[in-house]
C-alpha positions, 0 to 999 in steps of 0.5 A: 666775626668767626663765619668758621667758629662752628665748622665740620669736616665735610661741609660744602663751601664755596671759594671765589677764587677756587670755586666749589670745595669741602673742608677737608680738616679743622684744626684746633689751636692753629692761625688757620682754622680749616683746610679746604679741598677745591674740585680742581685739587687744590687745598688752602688753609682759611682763616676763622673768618674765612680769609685764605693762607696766600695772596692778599686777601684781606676779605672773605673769600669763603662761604659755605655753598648755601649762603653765597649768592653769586648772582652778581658776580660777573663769569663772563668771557672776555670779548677781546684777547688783549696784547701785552702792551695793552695789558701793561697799559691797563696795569699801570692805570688800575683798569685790569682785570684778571680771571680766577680759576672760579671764573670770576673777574676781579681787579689785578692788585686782588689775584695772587702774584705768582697767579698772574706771573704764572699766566703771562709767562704762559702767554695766557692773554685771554684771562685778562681783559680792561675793566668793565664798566 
């Protein structure tokens, strides 16, 4: 595929799980091809084809900014703070759902672990919700 074969330092990306970002350096002779800088600080190394360094990803999560379409993805709030019995309830029958920094909502076997670890330690109850349907 090498979505990234042509990438420059500089460009406007757009990561569904970050958000709006530029590339902040391309590596030659390396697994990853480019670093990405994110809005909120973050930097992650993607792949050629546009697959980050961490989580399980196994898709593209990259683009650059004028080739995404986000006018289907749903950045809708949550309409009921969930407990935490019914979040392990909804984790044990695949029907949640958790909110990436972007403000997406994807299911919660695709969020980084430590992510999600990270939001129910912090009792961030309201960043999961049962899956729309």
């Amino acid at each position: 595929m090498s979505y990234f074969k042509k990438a420059k330092e500089g460009e406007k990306v757009y990561g569904l799980v970050f958000g709006r970002g530029k590339i902040s350096e391309v590596f030659e002779n390396s697994h990853y091809k480019l670093m990405v800088t994110f809005k909120n600080g973050y930097e992650v190394p993607y792949t050629e084809d546009g697959i980050p360094g961490w989580g399980n990803f196994k898709s593209q999560t990259l683009f650059y900014r004028n080739d995404v379409d986000m006018s289907k993805a749903d950045f809708s709030p949550a309409k009921k703070i969930l407990t935490i019995k019914k979040i392990i309830k909804h984790r044990e029958n695949g029907n949640l759902e958790v909110r990436l920094p972007s403000g997406m909502w994807v299911k919660y076997t695709k969020a980084d672990i430590d992510y999600t670890q990270t939001l129910l330690e912090d009792e961030k109850y309201h960043l999961f919700r049962k899956k729309v349907k």
